[in-house]
N, C-alpha and C positions, 0 to 999 in steps of 0.2 A: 270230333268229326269236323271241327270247323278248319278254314283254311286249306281244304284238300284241293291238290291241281282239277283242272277242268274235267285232265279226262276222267276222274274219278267221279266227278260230280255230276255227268253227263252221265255214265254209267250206272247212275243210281235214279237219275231222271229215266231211261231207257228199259229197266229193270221194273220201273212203275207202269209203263207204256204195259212191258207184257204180261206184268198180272193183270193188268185190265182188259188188254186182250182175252185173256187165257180165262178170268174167272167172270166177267162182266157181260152179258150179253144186250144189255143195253150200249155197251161201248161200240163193241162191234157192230152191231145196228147205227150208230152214229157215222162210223167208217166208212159204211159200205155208202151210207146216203150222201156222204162226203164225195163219195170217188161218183157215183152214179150225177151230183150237182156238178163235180168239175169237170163232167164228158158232157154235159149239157153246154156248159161253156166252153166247150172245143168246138162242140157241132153251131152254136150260133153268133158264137166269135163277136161277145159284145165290146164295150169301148173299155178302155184298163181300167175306169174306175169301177166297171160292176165285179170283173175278179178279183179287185183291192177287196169291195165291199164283201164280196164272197167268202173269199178267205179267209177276212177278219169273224164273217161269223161262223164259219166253221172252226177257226180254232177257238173262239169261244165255247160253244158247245162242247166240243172234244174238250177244252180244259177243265170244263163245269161237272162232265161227265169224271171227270180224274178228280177233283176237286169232290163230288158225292162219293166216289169211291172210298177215298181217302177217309172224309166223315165217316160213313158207314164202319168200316174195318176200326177206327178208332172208337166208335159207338157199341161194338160189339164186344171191342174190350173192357170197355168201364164197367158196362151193365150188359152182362150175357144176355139175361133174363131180361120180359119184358119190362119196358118201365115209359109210360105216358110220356114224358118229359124228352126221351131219346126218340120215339115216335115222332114227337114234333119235330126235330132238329132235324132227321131224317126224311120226313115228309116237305118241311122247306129247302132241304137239299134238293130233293126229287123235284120238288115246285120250283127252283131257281132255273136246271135242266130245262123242263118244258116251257119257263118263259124265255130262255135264251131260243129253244127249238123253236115256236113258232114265230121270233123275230125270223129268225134265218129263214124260213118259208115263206115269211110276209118281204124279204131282200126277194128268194125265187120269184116268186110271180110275180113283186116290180121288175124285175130283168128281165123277164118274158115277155109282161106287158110293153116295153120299152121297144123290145126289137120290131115289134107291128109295126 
């Protein structure tokens, strides 16, 4: 698998996008509050460094969300069955997620606060 052209490797990047689309309803949740943060930033048109900042944490999240995805599916391979150990790995995936998600709300409301 190594060495393949872009487009093939793009298409295996893209193919990951829509299982998590497709099977992840935390992703989608992530998505929607993406598009509904970057209409916020139409309607109050701050200065380019909060959409830099913006976008930086949105594609954090969204990659952290593919990033737990990834863990997961590979988690459930090793050990179907439960097992403490995968529990954890899983629950610090999930905990990386939520500390990434409320940077990016603590970025929103500095941007808000800013435009007063």
């Amino acid at each position: 698998m190594k060495n393949l052209g872009f487009d093939r490797r793009m298409g295996f990047a893209v193919q990951g996008w829509r299982h998590a689309w497709r099977h992840e309803y935390s992703f989608r949740t992530q998505v929607f509050a993406a598009l509904l943060v970057f209409a916020l930033l139409a309607v109050l048109r701050p200065h380019l460094v909060w959409w830099a900042l913006v976008g930086v944490m949105v594609s954090l999240v969204l990659a952290a969300e593919l990033f737990n995805t990834a863990l997961e599916n590979l988690a459930d391979i090793i050990s179907p069955q439960a097992h403490p150990a995968i529990k954890i790995a899983k629950d610090c995936a999930a905990g990386a997620v939520l500390v990434l998600s409320a940077g990016a709300v603590w970025v929103a409301v500095l941007m808000v606060l800013a435009q007063r």
